[in-house]
N, C-alpha and C positions, 0 to 999 in steps of 0.2 A: 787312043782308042782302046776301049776293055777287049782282048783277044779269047778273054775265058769263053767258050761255049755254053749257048743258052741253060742247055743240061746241067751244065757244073754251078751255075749262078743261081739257078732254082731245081736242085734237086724232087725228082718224079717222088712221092710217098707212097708207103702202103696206102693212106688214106685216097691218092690220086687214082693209083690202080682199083681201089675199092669201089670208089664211084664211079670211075669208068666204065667198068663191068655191070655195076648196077645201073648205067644209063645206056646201056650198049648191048641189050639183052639179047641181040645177033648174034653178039661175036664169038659166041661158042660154036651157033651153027655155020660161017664161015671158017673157023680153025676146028672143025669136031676132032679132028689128030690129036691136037692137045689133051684132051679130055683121058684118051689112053695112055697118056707120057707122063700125067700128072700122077706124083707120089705121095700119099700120105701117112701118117701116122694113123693105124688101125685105132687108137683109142683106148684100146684094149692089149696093152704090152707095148713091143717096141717091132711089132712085125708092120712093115709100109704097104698099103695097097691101094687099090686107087683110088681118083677122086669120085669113080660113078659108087665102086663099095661103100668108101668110106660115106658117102649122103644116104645110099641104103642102110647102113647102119645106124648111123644118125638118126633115119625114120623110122627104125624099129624100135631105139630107144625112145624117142618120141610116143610111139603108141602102146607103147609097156606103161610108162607115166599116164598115160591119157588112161589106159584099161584099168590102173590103180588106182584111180581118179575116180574114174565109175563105180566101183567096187565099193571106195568108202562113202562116195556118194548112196547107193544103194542101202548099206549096210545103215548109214545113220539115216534114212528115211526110214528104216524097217525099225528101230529104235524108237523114232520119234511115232512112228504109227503107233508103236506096241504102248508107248506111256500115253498117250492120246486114248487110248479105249481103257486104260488103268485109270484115266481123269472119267471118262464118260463113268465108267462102273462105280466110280465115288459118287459121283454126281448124284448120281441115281439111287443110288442108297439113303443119300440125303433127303431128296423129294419125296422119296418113299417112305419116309418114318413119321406114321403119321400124330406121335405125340411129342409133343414137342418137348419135355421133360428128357427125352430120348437119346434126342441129339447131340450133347456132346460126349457120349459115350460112342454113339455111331462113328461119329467122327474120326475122333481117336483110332477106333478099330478096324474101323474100315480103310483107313491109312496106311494102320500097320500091317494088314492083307494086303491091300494091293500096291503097296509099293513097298516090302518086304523091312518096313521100317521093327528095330526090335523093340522098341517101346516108342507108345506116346500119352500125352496127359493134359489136360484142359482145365482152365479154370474160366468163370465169368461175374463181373459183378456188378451191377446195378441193372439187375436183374427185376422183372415181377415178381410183386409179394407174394403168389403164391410159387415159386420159385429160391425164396431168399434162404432157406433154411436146405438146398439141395446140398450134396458134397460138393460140388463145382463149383458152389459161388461163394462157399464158407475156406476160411483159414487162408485168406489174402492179407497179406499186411500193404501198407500204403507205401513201404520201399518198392514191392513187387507191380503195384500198379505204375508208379513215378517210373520204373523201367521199362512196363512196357510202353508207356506213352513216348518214352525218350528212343522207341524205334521205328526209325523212319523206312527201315531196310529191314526184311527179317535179319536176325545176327547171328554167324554159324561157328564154333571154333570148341577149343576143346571145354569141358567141364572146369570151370573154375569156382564150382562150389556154390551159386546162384540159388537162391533161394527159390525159384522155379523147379529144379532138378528134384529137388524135395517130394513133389507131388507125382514123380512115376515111383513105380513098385520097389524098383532096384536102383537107385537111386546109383551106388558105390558102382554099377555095371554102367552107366554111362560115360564112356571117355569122350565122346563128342559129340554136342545136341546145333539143334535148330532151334529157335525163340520164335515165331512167330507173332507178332501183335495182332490183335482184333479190336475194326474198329469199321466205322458206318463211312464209310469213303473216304474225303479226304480230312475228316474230323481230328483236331490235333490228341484231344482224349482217347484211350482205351479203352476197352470196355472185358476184356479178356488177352488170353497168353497161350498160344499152344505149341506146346515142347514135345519133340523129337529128338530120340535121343539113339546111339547108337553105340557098343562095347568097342568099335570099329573106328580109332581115331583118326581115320581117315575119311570116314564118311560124311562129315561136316566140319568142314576149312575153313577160313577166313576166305582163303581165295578163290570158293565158289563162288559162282554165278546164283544168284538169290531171284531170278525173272519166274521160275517154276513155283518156288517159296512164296511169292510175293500172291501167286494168284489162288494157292490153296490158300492161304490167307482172306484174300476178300469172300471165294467161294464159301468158304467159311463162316465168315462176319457175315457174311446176306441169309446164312439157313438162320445162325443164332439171332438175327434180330426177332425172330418170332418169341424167345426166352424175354424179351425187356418190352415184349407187347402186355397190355392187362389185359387186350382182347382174349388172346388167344393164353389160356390155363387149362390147355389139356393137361395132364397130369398123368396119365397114362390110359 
């Protein structure tokens, strides 16, 4: 006959007492004594205090986390609100130019107003004849269109000499642009390029996020289809 004691041949675990407790949610209030005799580690050094402290502490840390929580919640909603009326004010400026010749000058500028871009530059081509001879839609070589077709994503990173970069003012001040494609939805062709550019080689990374890009982009592409209408030859 085994003489070992139940105890010795299945040792009680933390995990036993864990569940215990957690299935036993009395059993503080018949021992509430314990609750004063329990000691713990303050968390905070090596000074012990008790178990009622030490949970009050724990749920102050808890709502410090939680109130920081709010705070960047707050803070990036007040952000995303502020670029959300910087998108309407673009918008709007677009709708509002009523020659169509205009537009990608507007564009460009009103860009680099309201989202404190330090340059940008546009081109388009297959454009309307009475459009074909503007600066925008002249001095494209066919490498330049072949790349914008080849982006599926706008492409962000530093200045590597791109024959786009060519077409802002300050060409050598660009250490890192944006390429944006323009194109009629999901059409594998291009039809234009709008580059942003920045002295700031931080300000366009490879490992940005391109969803903001991608939508000046179409907003973009929907004003300029009125440039490759024959209807519309406003000229100024």
């Amino acid at each position: 006959m085994n003489s070992t004691p139940p105890s010795m041949q299945h040792p009680i675990t933390e995990d036993d007492i864990a569940n215990f407790l957690a299935n036993t949610p009395d059993f503080f209030e018949r021992h509430a004594e314990l609750l004063a005799t329990v000691q713990l580690s303050s968390g905070h050094g090596n000074r012990a205090v008790s178990l009622q402290e030490r949970q009050a502490g724990m749920l102050r840390d808890k709502i410090r986390g939680l109130e920081s929580r709010v705070v960047e919640m707050i803070r990036h909603g007040q952000e995303n609100g502020a670029i959300a009326d910087k998108m309407q004010t673009w918008v709007l400026s677009l709708l509002m130019t009523p020659a169509a010749i205009d537009l990608p000058d507007t564009i460009a500028q009103e860009l680099q107003t309201q989202f404190s871009i330090p340059q940008a530059a546009i081109k388009v081509w297959e454009v309307a004849a009475p459009f074909a001879e503007c600066d925008f839609a002249v001095g494209v070589s066919d490498d330049a269109r072949s790349f914008a077709a080849s982006l599926s994503t706008p492409f962000c990173g530093p200045n590597a000499g791109l024959e786009a970069v060519n077409w802002l003012l300050e060409p050598a001040a660009a250490k890192s642009v944006a390429l944006i494609a323009l194109r009629t939805g999901a059409a594998p062709q291009a039809f234009g390029l709008l580059v942003l550019a920045s002295p700031d080689a931080e300000r366009f990374t490879s490992g940005m996020g391109t969803d903001f890009l991608q939508r000046i982009g179409e907003l973009a592409s929907a004003a300029l289809s009125r440039l490759r209408s024959p209807a519309d030859t406003t000229l100024g």
